[in-house]
Phi, psi and omega in degrees: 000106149014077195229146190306147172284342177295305186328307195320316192286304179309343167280301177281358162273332172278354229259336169300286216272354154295315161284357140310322215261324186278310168312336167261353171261332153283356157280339152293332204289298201290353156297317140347277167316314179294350161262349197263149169249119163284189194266172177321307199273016175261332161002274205295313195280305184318309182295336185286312213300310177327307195286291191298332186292308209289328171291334153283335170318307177284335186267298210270343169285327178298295173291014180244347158278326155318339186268290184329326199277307159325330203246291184320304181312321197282335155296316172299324168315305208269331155294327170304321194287313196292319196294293182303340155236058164254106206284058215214283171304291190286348160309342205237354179278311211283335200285333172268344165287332175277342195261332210270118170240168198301142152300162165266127199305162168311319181262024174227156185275146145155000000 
């Protein structure tokens, strides 16, 4: 479907917080489902919905943990970037960074 790019930016700038609203809506849902009990011959469609409400549940925590994880780096990223042209901070970052060398892994000599 077609869609305007302002909508796009909006979606994807809302994409956290949408996907919380769904992680949260699918946990009432499985709370919901986990009390009702069907009739025999309703079993089987209750047990369908149940598997699908728990694969959206799991698909909308995953991407929001993908997100959650992206927001963390990117923060640290941008602290690190401020810090390093901090004419204060960053001469003693670069300067601990030039002195600091790799251990040498266990299975290596040195």
């Amino acid at each position: 479907m077609p869609m305007h790019d302002e909508f796009k930016l909006h979606f994807i700038e809302q994409r956290p917080i949408i996907l919380k609203r769904y992680v949260e809506t699918a946990s009432a849902w499985q709370m919901m489902l986990n009390h009702m009990v069907a009739s025999a011959e309703e079993q089987e469609a209750l047990a369908a919905v149940v598997a699908d409400v728990k694969t959206f549940h799991s698909w909308a925590q995953s991407e929001l943990s993908k997100i959650e994880e992206m927001a963390g780096r990117a923060s640290i990223e941008a602290t690190l970037d401020a810090a390093l042209l901090d004419p204060e901070v960053g001469p003693a970052i670069r300067e601990l960074a030039r002195r600091i060398r790799p251990m040498p892994r266990k299975d290596q000599k040195g």
